[in-house]
C-alpha positions in Angstrom: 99.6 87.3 98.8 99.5 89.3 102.2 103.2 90.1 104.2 102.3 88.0 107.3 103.3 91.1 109.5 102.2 94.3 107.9 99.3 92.7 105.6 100.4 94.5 102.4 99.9 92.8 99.2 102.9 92.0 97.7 103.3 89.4 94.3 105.0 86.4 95.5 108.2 87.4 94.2 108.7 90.0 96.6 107.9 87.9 99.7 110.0 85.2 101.8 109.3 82.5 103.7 110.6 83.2 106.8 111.7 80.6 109.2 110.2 81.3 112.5 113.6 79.9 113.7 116.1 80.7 111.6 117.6 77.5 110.2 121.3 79.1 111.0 121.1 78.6 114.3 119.3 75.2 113.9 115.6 76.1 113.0 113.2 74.1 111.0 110.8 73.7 108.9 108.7 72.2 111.8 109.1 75.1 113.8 107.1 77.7 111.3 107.6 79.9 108.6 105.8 83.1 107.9 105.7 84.6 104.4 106.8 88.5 105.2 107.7 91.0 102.4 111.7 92.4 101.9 111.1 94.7 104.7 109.2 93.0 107.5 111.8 89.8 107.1 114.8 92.4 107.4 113.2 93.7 110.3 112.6 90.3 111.8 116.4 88.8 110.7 117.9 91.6 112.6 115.9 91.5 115.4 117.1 88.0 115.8 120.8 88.4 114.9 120.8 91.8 117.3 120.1 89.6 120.4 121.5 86.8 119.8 125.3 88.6 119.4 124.3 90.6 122.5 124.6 87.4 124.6 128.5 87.0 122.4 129.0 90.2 123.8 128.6 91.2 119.6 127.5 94.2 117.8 125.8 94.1 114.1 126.4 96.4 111.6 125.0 97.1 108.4 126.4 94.9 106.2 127.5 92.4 108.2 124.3 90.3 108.6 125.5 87.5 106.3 128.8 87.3 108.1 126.9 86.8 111.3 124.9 84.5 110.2 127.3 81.7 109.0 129.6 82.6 112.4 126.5 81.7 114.1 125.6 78.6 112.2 129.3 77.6 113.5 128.4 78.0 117.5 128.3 75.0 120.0 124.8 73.5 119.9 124.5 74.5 123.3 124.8 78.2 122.2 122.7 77.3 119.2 119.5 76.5 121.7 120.3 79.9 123.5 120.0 81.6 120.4 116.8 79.3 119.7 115.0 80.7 122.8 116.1 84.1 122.0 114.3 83.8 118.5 111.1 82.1 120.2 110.6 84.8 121.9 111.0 87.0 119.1 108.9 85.5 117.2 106.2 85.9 119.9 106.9 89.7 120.5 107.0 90.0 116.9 103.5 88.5 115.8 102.1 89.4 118.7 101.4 85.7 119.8 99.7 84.1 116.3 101.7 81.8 115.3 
């Protein structure tokens, strides 16, 4: 199978199916997934989690991505569909509009 990002073949083992919208902050399955290889979904996740703790006035750092993402998960749903948009548009930038 082909990384949906970088193209590389990879055995299916060493891809994940990427939620387009994380399901921490509410995504699902309706909303797409992408399979990406170790490093493209790393890449994506902390694109995402970078953002969305800008707008708590947050910082990551490495090692702390689990961490985030369950304080996340706990958010207000109204914070939860900031963070939705923020990944939307991620998810654009990121696949350069396929979806």
């Amino acid at each position: 199978m082909k990384c949906d990002k970088c193209d590389g073949d990879f055995e299916e083992p060493q891809l994940d199916c990427s939620h387009d919208i994380p399901k921490y902050i509410g995504g699902t399955d309706i909303e797409g997934r992408h399979w990406l290889c170790k490093k493209c979904h790393k890449k994506y996740e902390g694109l995402i989690l970078n953002d969305c703790l800008k707008l708590m006035g947050e910082e990551l750092k490495d090692g702390e991505e689990i961490m985030w993402m369950k304080e996340l998960s706990k958010q207000s749903d109204g914070l939860k569909e900031l963070f939705k948009n923020i990944a939307y548009k991620i998810k654009v930038e990121f696949y350069h509009g396929r979806s």
